[in-house]
C-alpha positions in Angstrom: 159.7 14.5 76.4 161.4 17.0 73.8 165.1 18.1 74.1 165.4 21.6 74.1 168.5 22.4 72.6 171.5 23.1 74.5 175.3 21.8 74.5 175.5 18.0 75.2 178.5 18.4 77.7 176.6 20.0 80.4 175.0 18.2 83.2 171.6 19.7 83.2 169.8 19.9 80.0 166.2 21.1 79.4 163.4 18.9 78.3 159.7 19.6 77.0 157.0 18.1 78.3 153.1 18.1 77.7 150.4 18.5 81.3 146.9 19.0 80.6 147.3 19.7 77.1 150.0 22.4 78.1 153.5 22.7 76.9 156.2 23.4 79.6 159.8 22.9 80.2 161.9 21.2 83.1 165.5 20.4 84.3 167.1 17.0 83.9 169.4 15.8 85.5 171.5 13.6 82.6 173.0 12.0 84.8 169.9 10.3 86.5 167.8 11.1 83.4 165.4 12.4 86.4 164.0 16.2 87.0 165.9 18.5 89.1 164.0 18.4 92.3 163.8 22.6 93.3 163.7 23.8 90.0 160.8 21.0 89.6 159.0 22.2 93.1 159.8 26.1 91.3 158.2 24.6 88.5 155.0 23.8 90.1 154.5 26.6 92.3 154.4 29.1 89.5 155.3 27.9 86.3 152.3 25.4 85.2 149.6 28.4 84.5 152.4 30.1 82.4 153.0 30.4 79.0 156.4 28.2 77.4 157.8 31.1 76.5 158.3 32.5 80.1 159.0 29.6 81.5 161.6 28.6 79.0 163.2 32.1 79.7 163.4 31.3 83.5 164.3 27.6 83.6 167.2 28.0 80.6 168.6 30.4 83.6 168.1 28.0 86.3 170.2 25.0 84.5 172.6 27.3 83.6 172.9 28.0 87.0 172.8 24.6 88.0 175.2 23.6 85.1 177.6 26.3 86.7 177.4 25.4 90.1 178.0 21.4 89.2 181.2 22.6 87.1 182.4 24.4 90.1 181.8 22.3 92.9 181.6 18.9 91.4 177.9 18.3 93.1 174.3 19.2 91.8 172.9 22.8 93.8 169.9 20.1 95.3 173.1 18.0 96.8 174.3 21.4 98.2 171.0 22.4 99.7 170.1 18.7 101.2 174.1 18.1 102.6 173.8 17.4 106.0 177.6 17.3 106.2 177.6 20.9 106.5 176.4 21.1 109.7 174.6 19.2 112.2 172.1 21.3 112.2 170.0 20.1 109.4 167.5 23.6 109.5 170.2 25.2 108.7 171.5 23.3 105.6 169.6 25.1 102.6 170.4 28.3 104.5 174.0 27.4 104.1 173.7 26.7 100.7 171.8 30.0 99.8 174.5 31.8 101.4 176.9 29.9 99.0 175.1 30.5 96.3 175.4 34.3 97.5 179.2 34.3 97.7 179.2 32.6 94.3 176.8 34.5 92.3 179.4 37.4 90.9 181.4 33.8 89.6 178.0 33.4 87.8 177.6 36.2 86.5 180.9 36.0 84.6 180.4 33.1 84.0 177.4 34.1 82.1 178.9 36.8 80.4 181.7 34.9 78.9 179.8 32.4 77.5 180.0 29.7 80.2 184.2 29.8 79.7 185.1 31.1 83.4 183.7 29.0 86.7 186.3 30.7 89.2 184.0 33.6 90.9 187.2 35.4 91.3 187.5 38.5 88.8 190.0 39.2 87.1 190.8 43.3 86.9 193.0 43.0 84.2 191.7 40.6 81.7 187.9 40.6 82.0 185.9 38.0 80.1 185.2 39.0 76.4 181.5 39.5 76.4 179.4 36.5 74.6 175.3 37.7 74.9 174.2 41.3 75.0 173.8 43.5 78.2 170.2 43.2 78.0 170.2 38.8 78.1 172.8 38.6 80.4 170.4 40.8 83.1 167.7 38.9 81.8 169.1 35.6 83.3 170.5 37.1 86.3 167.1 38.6 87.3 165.3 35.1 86.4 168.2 32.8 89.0 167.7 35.8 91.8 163.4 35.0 91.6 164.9 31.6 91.6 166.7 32.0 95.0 164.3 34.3 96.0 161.9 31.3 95.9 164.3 28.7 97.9 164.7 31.6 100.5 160.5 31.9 101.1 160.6 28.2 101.0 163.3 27.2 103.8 162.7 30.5 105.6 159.4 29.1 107.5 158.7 27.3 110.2 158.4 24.0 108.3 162.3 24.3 108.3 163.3 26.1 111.2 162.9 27.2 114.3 162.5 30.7 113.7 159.5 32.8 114.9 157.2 34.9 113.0 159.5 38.2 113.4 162.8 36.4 113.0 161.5 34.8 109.5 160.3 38.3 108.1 163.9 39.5 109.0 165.7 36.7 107.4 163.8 36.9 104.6 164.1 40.3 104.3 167.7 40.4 104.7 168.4 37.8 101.5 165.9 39.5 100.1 168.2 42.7 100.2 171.6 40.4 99.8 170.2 39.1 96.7 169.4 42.1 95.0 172.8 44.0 96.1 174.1 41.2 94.8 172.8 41.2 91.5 173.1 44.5 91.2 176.7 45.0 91.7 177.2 41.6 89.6 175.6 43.7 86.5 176.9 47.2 87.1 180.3 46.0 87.5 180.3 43.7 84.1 178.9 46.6 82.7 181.3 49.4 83.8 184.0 47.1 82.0 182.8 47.8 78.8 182.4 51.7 79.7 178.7 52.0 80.6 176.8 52.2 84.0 174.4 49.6 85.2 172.0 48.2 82.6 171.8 52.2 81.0 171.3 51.1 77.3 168.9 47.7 78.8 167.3 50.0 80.7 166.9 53.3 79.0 165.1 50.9 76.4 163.0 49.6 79.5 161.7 52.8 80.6 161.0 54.4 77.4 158.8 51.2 76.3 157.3 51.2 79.9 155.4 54.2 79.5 152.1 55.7 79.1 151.4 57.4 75.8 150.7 61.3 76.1 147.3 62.7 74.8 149.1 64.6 72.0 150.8 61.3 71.4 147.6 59.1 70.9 146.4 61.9 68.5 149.8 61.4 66.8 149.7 57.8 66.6 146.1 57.8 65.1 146.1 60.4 62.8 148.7 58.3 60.9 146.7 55.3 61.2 143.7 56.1 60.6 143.0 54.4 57.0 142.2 56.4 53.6 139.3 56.5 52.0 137.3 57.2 48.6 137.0 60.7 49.2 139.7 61.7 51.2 143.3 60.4 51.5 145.4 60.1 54.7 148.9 61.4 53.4 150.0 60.6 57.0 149.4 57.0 56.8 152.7 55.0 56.1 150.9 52.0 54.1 150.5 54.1 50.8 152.0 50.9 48.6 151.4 47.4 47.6 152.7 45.4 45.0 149.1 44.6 44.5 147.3 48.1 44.0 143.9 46.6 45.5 145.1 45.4 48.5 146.1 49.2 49.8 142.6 49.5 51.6 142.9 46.1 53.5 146.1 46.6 54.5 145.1 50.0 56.0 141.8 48.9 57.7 143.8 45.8 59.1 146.6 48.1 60.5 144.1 50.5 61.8 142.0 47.5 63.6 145.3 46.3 65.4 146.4 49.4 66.6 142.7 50.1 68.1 142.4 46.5 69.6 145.7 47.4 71.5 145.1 50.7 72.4 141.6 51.0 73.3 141.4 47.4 74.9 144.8 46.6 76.1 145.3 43.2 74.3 148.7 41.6 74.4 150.6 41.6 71.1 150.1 37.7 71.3 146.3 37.8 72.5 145.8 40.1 69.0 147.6 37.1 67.0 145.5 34.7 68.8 141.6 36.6 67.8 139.7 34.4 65.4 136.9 35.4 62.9 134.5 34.1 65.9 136.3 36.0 68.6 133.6 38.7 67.7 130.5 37.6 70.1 127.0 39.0 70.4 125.5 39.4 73.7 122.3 37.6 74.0 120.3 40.3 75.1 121.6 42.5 72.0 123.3 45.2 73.4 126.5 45.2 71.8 129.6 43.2 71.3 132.4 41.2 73.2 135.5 40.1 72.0 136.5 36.6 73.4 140.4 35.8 73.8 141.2 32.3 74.1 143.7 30.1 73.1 143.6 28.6 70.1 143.5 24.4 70.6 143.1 23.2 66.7 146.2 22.9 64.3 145.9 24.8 61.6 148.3 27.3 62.6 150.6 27.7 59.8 152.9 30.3 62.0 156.2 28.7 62.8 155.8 30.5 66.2 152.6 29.9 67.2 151.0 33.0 70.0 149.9 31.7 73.0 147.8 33.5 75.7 150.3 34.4 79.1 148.7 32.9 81.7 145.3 31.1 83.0 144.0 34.3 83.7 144.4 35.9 80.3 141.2 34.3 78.9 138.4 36.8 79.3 135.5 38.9 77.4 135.9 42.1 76.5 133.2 44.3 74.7 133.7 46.3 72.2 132.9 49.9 71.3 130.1 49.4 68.5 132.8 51.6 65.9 135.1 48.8 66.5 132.5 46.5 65.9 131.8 47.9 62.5 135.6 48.2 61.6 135.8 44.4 62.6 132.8 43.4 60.1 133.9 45.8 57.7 137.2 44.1 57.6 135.8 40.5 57.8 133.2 40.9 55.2 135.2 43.0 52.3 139.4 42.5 52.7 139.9 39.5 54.6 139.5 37.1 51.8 138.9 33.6 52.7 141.3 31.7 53.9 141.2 27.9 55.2 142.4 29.1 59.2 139.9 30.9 60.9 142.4 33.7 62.4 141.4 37.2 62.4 144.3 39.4 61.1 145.7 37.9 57.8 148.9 39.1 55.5 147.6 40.0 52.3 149.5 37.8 49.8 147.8 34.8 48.4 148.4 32.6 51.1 146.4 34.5 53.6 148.3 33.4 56.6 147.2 34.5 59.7 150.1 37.2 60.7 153.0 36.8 62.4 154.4 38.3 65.3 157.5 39.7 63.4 155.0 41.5 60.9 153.0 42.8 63.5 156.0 44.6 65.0 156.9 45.7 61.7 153.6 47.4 61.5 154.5 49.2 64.7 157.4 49.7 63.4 156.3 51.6 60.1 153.9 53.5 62.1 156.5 54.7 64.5 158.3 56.2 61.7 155.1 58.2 60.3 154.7 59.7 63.3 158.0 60.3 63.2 158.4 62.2 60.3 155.2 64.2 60.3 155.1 64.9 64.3 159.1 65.0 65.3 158.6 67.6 68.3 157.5 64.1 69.3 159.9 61.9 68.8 163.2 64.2 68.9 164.8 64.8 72.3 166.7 67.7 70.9 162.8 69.1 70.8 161.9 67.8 73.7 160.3 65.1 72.5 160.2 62.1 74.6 158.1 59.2 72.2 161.6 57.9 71.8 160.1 54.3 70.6 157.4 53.3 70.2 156.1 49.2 71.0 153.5 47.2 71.1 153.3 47.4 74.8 153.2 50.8 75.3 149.5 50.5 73.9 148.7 48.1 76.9 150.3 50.9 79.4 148.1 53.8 78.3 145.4 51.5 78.3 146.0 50.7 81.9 146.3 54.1 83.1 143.8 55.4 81.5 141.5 52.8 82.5 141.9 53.1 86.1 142.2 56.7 86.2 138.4 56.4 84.8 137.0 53.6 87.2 138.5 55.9 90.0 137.7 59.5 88.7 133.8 58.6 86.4 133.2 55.8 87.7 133.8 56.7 91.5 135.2 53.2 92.6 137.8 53.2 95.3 141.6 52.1 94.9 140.9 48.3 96.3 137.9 47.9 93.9 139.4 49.6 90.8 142.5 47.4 90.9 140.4 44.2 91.1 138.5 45.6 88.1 141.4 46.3 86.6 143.2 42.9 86.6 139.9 41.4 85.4 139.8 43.7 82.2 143.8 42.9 81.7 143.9 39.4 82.6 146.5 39.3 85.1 147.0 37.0 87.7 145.7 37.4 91.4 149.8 37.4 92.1 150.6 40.2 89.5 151.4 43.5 91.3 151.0 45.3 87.7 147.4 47.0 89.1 149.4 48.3 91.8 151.9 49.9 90.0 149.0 51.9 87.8 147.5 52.9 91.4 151.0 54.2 91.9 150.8 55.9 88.9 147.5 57.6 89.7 148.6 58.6 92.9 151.8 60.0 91.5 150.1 61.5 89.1 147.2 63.0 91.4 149.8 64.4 93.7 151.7 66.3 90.6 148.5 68.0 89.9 147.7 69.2 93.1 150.8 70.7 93.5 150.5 72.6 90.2 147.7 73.8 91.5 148.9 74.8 94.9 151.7 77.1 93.0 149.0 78.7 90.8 146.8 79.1 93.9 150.3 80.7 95.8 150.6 83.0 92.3 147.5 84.5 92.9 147.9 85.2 96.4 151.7 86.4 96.3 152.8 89.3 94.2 155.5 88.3 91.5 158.3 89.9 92.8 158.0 87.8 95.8 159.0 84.4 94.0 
């Protein structure tokens, strides 16, 4: 196992580990030199199809948690949920501790906040901790130990653990559930208000905007200034006019305008982009077209000092391709990808050729963003009513979504329990994910807006004007 690095005064640490070829993460104990046994058992019931990244983001939360709770109480949090001294009732034990943990959890937030410098959950009104992370992190971690407790909750609220039945569970559940979240959200809005803002606005003002489907008008936008130059005619909205090497203008174009199709028109992840290889591109056997193949990537010649890796188990699938995008792909491949030793896909275009990396395909969104802009701002301006306030990666993979299942439902005539299913096969997301549900929320949102534009034009046509 690999330390991951944190301060070597605290109790819990992080540690690396490989299973199945897999990196992951888990809590030890430095005392024992052992794994924390719930985070281990949270772990395993979710964690071991993940990618490092998420997990990392989860379990550094959890042992900060657990390094809080150890400062404050002088045990370990799997010492307070196993104490049989608490009562004689021994169902009731992790119950106990959960509702410690709830009376506790404003002391963590601060704690949090201050950089791990206050343990007493008491707040101080007149000298609040000076902030040491971002509003953004700091509800980041909170929302990551509140699935945490969450999980213990679903776990010890059964019958395994107690005598509830069915009907008493779903309310107990139901009520930490709500405790939990009240919890947390009063922890953040009040740290927040100190420092003169509401709960999570800026953290989630950003949220919203980037979780949102691109407008029509917006997609025209976004692809007029993309789409590349060529002999005869020149794009003056595209934002890659320049090079330091003149002949490399036309690759870099082509590339940019491949990205930005693969994540608009197919919904790929920013990482599963990084990930394609030159042999990503498969023909069907019968052939009929194209399919693009996202994998993982098991060899090492990954130069990138943050190598991409897929989400999940489920991520891996087939897509096929439009045959325009098959052209662009060869067209790229052939001509103005060069020939480097790696076999990824999209390449920078000095003379190393390494494959690109996640900060310079950001900056290519980035550039783009400002093209559009500058050359469409009733757009991007609120004081025009613009509302393309940002513009990231993701947002590709939203438009894709709703677009998608709007078709399967409205062309393709599937209904809502069959278009989902489709719909988390074509996006790779897990059986668990609730993401297909939220785009059938969408839908129906939308749906409903529309009929009700059209019942006020139908009412306009029955009514005389100077009845409204």
């Amino acid at each position: 196992m690999d330390s991951v690095e944190m301060s070597v005064k605290e109790r819990f640490q992080l540690k690396k580990f490989s299973y199945h070829g897999q990196l992951s993460v888990v809590v030890i104990d430095s005392g024992s030199d052992l794994p924390a046994l719930l985070p281990l058992l949270y772990l395993h019931s979710w964690g071991l199809s993940k990618a490092i990244n998420t997990v990392k983001q989860h379990l550094v939360s959890v042992c900060q948690w657990y390094n809080y709770w150890h400062e404050k109480h002088q045990k370990s949090f799997d010492e307070a949920i196993f104490d049989n001294n608490l009562t004689r009732i021994r169902e009731l034990v992790p119950l106990l501790a959960l509702d410690s943990a709830l009376i506790d959890y404003s002391g963590f937030a601060t704690y949090v906040d201050s950089g791990r410098n206050q343990v007493d959950a008491n707040w101080n009104e007149d000298l609040p901790p000076e902030p040491a992370i971002a509003d953004a992190t700091r509800d980041v971690r909170l929302g990551c130990v509140t699935q945490f407790l969450l999980f213990l909750a679903r776990r010890y609220v059964s019958s395994r653990y107690t005598q509830l039945n069915s009907r008493e569970q779903r309310t107990t559940l139901d009520s930490y559930r709500f405790r939990l979240h009240a919890t947390r959200r009063e922890a953040c809005g009040r740290l927040n208000t100190r420092s003169g803002k509401p709960f999570s606005k800026q953290a989630q003002g950003q949220l919203v905007a980037r979780e949102r489907s691109l407008t029509t008008e917006e997609v025209l936008a976004i692809t007029s200034c993309s789409r590349p130059s060529t002999s005869r005619t020149l794009n003056a909205l595209n934002p890659w006019q320049k090079h330091v090497d003149r002949s490399q203008v036309a690759a870099v174009q082509i590339r940019n305008h491949l990205m930005i199709r693969l994540l608009l028109h197919y919904g790929l992840r920013l990482g599963e982009l990084l990930l394609l290889r030159v042999k990503s591109l498969v023909p069907y056997s019968s052939g009929t077209g194209h399919a693009v193949a996202i994998t993982n990537y098991e060899g090492s010649a990954d130069p990138r000092t943050v190598a991409p890796k897929l989400k999940n188990a489920w991520s891996e699938r087939l897509i096929q391709l439009a045959p325009e995008d098959v052209k662009l792909w060869e067209l790229y491949v052939d001509h103005l990808r060069g020939g480097p030793t790696h076999p990824f896909l999209l390449v920078n275009t000095r003379k190393s050729r390494n494959p690109l990396s996640l900060r310079t395909a950001q900056d290519v969104v980035d550039a783009l963003y400002c093209s559009v802009k500058q050359h469409f701002p009733h757009l991007c301006c609120a004081e025009l009513g613009g509302t393309l306030v940002t513009l990231h990666p993701h947002m590709f993979r939203f438009t894709w979504a709703t677009d998608t299942f709007e078709a399967l439902v409205e062309r393709d005539g599937c209904d809502f329990e069959l278009a989902k299913d489709r719909l988390r096969q074509l996006g790779g997301w897990s059986e668990q994910s609730p993401m297909p549900q939220k785009y059938a929320a969408r839908y129906i949102a939308k749906s409903a807006n529309l009929a009700n534009v059209r019942r006020v034009r139908a009412q306009r046509k029955i009514y005389k004007p100077e009845q409204f």
